[in-house]
N, C-alpha and C positions, 0 to 999 in steps of 0.2 A: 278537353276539346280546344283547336284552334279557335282564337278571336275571327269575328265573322271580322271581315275586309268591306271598307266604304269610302269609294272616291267621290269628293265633289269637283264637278269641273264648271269653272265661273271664277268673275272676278276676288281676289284675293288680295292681301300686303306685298306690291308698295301701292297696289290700285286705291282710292276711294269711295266713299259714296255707299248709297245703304245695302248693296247687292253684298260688296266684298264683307263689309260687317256684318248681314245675315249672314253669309256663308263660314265664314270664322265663330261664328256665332255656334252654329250647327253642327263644326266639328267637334267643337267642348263637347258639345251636348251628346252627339255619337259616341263621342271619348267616357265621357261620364258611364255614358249604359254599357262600356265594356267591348266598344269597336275598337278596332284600328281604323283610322279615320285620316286620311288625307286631303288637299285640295291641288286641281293644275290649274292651274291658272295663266294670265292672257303677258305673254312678252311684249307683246305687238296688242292693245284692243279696240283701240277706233286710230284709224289713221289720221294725223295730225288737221289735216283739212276738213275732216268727219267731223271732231269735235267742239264742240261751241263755247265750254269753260277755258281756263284758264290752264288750267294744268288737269291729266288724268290722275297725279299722286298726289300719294300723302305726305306729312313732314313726321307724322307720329311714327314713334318708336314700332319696331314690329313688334307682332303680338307674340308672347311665347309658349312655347313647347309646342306650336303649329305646324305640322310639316306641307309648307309651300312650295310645287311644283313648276316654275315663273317660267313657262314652256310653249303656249297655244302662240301664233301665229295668227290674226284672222282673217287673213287675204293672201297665205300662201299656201299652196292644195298639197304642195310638196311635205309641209309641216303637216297639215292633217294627218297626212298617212303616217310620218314618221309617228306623232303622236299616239296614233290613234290603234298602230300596231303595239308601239311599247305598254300600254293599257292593256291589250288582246295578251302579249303574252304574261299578263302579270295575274292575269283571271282577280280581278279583285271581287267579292262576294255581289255587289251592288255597286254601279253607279248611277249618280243623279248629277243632270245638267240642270242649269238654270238657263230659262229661256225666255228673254224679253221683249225681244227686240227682230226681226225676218232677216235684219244685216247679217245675223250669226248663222244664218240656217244652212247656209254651205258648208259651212266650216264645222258643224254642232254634227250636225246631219252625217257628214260625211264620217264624222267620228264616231259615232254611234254605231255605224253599220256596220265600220272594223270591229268595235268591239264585241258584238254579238256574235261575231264567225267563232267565237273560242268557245260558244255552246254554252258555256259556265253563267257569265256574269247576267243580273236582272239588269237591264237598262231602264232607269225613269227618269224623268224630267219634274223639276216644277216651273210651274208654269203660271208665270208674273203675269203676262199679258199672251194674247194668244193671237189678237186683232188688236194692232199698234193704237196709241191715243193719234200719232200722228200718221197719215198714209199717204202711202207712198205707192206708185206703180211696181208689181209684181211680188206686193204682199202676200194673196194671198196663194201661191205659188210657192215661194218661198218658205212660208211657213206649211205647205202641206209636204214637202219634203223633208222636213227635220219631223217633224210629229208622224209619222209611217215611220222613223226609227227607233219609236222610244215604245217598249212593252206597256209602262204606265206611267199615268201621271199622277201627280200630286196640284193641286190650285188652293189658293188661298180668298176664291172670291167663286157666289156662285155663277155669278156673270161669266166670267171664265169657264167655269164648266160647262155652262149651255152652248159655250163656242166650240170647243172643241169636236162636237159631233156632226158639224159642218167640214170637216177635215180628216178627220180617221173616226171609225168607227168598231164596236166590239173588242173594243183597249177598255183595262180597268181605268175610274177615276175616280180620286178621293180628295173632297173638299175637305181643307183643314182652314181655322184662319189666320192669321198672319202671328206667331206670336210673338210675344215680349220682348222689346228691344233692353233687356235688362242688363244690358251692359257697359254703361255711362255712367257709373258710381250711385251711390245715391244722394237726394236732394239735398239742399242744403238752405237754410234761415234766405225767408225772402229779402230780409232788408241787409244778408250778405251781399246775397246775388246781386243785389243793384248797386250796392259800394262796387261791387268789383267793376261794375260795368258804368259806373258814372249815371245811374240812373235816379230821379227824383223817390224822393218816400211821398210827396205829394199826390204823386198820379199812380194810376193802375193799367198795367201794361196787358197788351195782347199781344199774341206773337202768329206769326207767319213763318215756318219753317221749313228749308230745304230749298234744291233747283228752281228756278225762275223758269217755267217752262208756262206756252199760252194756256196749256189748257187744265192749270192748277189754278185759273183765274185769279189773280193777285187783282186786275184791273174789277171786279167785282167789289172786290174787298177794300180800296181805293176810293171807287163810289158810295161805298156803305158808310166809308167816316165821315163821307160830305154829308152824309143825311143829318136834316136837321135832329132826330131821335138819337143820333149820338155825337156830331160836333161838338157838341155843346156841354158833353159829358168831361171829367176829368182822365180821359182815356189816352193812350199815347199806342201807338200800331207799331211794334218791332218788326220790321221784314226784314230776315235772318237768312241769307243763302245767296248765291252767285248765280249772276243771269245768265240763263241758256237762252234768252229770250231778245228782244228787242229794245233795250235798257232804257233808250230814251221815249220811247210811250208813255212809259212807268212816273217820269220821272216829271211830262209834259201834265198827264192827268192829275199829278199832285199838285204843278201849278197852277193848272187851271182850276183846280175845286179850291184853291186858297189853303192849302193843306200842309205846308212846310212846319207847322210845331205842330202837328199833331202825328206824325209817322217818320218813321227813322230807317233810313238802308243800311242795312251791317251787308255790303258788297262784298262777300268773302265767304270761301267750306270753311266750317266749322269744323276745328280739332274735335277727336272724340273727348278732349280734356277736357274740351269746353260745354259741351252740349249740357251737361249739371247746371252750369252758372246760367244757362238763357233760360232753359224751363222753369226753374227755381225763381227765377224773377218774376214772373206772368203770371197773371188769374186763369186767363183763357186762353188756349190752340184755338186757331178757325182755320180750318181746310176750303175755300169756298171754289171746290176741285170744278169746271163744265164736264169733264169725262174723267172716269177712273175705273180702275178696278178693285185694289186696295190701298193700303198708303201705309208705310213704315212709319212715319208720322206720327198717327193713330199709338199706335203703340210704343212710342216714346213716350206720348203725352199720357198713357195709361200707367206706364212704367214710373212717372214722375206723377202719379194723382194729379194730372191736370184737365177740366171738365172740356169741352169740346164744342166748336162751332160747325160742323159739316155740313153738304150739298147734299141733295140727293139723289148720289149716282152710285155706280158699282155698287160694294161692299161695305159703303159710308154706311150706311144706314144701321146694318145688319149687328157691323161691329160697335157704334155711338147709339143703344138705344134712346129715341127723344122723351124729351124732357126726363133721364133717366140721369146720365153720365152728361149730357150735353144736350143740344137741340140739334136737330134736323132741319133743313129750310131747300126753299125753292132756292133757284138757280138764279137768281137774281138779288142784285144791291140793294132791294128793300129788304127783302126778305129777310137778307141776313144781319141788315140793320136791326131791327127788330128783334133778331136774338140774341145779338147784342145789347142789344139797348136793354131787353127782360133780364139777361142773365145777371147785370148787375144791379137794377134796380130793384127786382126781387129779391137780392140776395141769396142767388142759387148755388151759391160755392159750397155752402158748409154738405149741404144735401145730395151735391153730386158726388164729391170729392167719398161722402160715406156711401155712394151706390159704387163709386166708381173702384174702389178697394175690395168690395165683392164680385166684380164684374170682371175684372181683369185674371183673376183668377182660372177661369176657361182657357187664358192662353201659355199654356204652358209650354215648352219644349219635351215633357215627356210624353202629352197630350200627342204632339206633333212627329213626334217616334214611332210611339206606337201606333199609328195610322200609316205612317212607309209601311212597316213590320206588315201590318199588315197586305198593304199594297202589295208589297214582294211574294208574300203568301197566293195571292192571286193570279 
């Protein structure tokens, strides 16, 4: 029998950020069970003024034996088509978009609808977000136009799911959750990681990982170190990622709580080289998210047995059960002081760190296969 055929179309190498490393991620894994697995990915994917980072690439080496398609356009309808026919006549067995964001919905959309004229190929999506964290006029228009394209979906959060039926309805959909970001080496000797990084053996770190963005509430997490329940602690707050945000709020709130030795900005993406040396240094992740769905995050910090501080929004919960793998907390800078302040005073490492190594195991990428496979069946 011919190998079944599997396009992903989303960001890929030279792009960054945690979409293109899930989708890299995804084709091993299609590859392993015996696809032929490609991805197209964006030439053009936020126009230079759209952007708020620093740069959209990466410096790391490409990944190998990946066949990357560096083709999408996302603001030119002419590129759709052209796209969107050469998919059409290629009848690939399945394709899945990845769908974040309503900016893409023209461009996604439009491409979907070519490709379903050839009768052949299953079109599905997974579906990051469905109802933006941030909004914007003519969301949700935009996003009910790309979703009438797609046969089925795949969500990684049930929240997502319950949205989608506000939008298209009598479409299969299949909640999986987010899995393993197992692809960052494995850990290494804590009191490596902090030689590398010029960190004290003194203090016990927490990290802050990823885009600066408002509504991953850093300014929560800010508040929490001023709390007298942990100032006062031997603790130091790593904030580890590049602001998509308003940099000097950040920066004002540290001095206003008197907070310059106790939190640290690493203002920069993090290499995938690196992402081993910053979790490897840390006791605890704290997510302390106002709104989400899921968080690639999560599952770094799983990947690396690291116990967890989350909010409780989206899929935080579902995926951090409390006081299990980490704690759960209200939405506010006491609250998460507090499980801060328990998690090392009680000495809750040794005991999450053994839930969290049976726990993490649900997230597989074959788990995550077989649920398309399925999908597609339907």
């Amino acid at each position: 029998m011919n190998k079944q055929t599997v396009f992903i179309i989303g960001p890929a190498y030279p792009l960054r950020g945690g979409l293109a490393t899930f989708n890299q991620r995804l084709v091993r894994a299609f590859e392993e069970r015996g696809y032929d697995a490609e991805i197209y990915s964006y030439s053009l994917q936020y126009p230079g003024i759209f952007f708020p980072g620093k740069s959209q690439f990466t410096d790391d080496p490409a990944p190998d034996q990946i066949c990357i398609h560096t083709e999408l356009n996302s603001v030119n309808p002419f590129n759709w088509i052209r796209v969107g026919n050469r998919i059409r006549k290629r009848k690939p067995d399945v394709v899945i978009f990845r769908y974040w964001m309503p900016f893409f919905a023209p461009c996604l959309g439009t491409i979907a609808r070519i490709i379903s004229r050839n009768k052949h190929t299953r079109v599905l999506a997974i579906t990051d977000n469905v109802i933006p964290h941030e909004h914007r006029i003519g969301d949700k228009l935009l996003t009910r136009y790309f979703v009438t394209s797609i046969h089925g979906f795949i969500t990684m959060s049930e929240a997502v799911k319950k949205q989608l039926p506000r939008f298209v309805k009598n479409k299969p959909v299949i909640y999986n959750p987010h899995p393993l970001y197992d692809n960052f080496g494995d850990s290494i000797p804590m009191s490596q990681a902090k030689a590398a990084l010029g960190l004290s053996n003194e203090l016990q770190y927490i990290l802050f990982f990823g885009f600066i963005r408002e509504y991953k509430g850093l300014d929560i997490l800010i508040e929490a170190m001023g709390n007298d329940k942990v100032r006062h602690m031997p603790i130091h707050l790593l904030v580890v990622g590049e602001f998509y945000d308003n940099e000097e709020k950040y920066r004002n709130l540290v001095s206003s709580l008197n907070l310059k030795d106790k939190i640290t900005f690493i203002d920069d993406f993090v290499p995938d080289s690196e992402v081993a040396t910053y979790f490897s240094s840390v006791e605890l992740v704290v997510q302390p998210y106002k709104n989400a769905t899921q968080s690639g995050v999560t599952q770094i910090a799983y990947h690396f047995d690291k116990p967890m501080v989350v909010t409780h929004v989206g899929a935080l919960p579902e995926m951090v059960p409390h006081n299990k793998v980490g704690f759960v907390t209200d939405v506010n800078a006491l609250a998460v002081a507090e499980a801060i302040a328990d998690f090392f005073q009680l000495n809750k490492a040794e005991e999450f760190i053994r839930n969290i190594k049976e726990e993490k195991k649900k997230y597989s990428w074959i788990t995550f296969l077989e649920n398309i496979e399925q999908l597609v069946k339907n």
